[in-house]
Residue, then its C-alpha position, 0 to 999 in steps of 0.5 A: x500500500x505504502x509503495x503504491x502511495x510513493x508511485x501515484x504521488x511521483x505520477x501526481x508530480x510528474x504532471x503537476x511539473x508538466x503543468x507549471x514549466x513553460x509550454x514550450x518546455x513542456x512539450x518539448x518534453x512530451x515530443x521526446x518521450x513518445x517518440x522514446x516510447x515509440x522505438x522502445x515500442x518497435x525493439x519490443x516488438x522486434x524482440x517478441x517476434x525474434x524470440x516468437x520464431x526462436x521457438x517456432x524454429x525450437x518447436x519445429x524441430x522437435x516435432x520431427x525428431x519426435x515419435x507420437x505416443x500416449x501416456x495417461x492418456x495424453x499425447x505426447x511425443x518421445x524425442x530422443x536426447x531430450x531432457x525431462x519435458x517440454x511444452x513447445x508450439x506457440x499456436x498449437x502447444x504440444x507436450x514433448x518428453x525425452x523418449x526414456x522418462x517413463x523409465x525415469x519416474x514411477x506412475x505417479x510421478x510420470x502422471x505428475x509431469x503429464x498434468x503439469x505439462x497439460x497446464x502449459x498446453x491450456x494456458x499457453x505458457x510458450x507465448x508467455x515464455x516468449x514474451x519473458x525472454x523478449x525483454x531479458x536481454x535488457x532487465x538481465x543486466x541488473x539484480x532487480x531485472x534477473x530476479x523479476x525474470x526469475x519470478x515470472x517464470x516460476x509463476x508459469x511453472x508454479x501454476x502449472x504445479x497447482x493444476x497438477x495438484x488440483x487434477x489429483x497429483x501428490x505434492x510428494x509426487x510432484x517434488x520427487x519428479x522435480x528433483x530427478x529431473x532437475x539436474x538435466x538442460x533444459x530449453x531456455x525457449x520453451x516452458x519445461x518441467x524443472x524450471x525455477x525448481x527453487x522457488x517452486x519447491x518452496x512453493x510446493x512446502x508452502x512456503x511464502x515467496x519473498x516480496x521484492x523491496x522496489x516497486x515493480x516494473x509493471x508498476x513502473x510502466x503503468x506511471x510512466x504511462x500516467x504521466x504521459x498522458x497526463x500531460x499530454x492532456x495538458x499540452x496536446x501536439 
């Protein structure tokens, strides 16, 4: 609550600001952060489709290599010299495993990996994931950026493990399946079983995340856009 204060009061004074400068000044100001905001706009969205055809690329790979299968009663695809599994395929999301998992986990672990993969598939995570490496390159370069990225993509996999879990999926199962296929690579492009595995087996023993101290970089993004439009509102170009 205190943070959101601190935030809508440097909204508030950032426009007030605005409004007393000169109009020139003021304008000046305007011009030059929408046109800022406008090519930091096209490299996102430069960035989103390079990481978009990364995975398609990774996605269309991985089809070919891969050998159509069922296990509890999803398909899925076994591909040789994976590790763990996968969901990958922006529009169509389809859920690869390496071809020796089911020899790897027991039943109810396999079932485990199965529904949290499932989740993947329903809520799109791929595009999610795209999105997130999208921006990595640049909030990477600092702490407070590594640890948001971090912390969004456990909430993907964390999701997904509260699904397993309300599909009928053991909390001890689920762990037991994490830490054997922890220490395997994983793809960095694409949604996978033992991603963020700290956090989430924090999560898994109930375990509240930590709350970051600085505001965060949504709340960063909804001010600057206050301020600008709000004054814009007081001096339209």
């Amino acid at each position: 609550m205190r943070r959101s204060a601190v935030l809508a009061a440097v909204a508030l004074g950032a426009i007030v600001a605005c409004a007393v400068v000169p109009p020139w000044v003021a304008s000046a100001l305007v011009l030059a952060s929408g046109g800022a905001g406008l090519l930091l706009a096209i490299a996102l969205a430069a960035a989103i489709g390079r990481e978009a055809w990364r995975h398609q690329h990774l996605a269309a790979g991985i089809g070919r290599l891969a050998r159509p299968t069922t296990l509890h009663g999803r398909p899925i695809g076994l591909v040789p010299g994976l590790e763990g599994a996968v969901v990958a395929g922006l529009h169509r999301p389809r859920i690869f495993c390496a071809e020796d998992l089911p020899g790897r986990l027991d039943e109810e672990e396999l079932r485990a990996v199965i529904l949290h993969e499932h989740h993947h598939q329903l809520s799109r995570a791929p595009i999610r994931i795209a999105l997130i490496d999208a921006v990595a390159p640049i909030l990477g370069r600092r702490a407070a950026g590594r640890a948001w990225l971090e912390r969004a993509r456990a909430r993907v996999e964390i999701a997904a493990d509260a699904y397993a879990l309300s599909s009928g999926a053991s909390r001890p199962a689920l762990a037991s399946a994490l830490l054997k296929l922890v220490s395997g690579a994983g793809l960095s492009v694409a949604p996978g079983f033992a991603t963020a595995s700290e956090l989430r087996v924090r999560a898994l023993l109930g375990e509240e995340p930590e709350t970051p101290r600085g505001p965060s970089l949504p709340a960063l993004l909804a001010v600057a856009l206050v301020i600008l439009a709000g004054c814009l509102a007081l001096f339209p170009l």
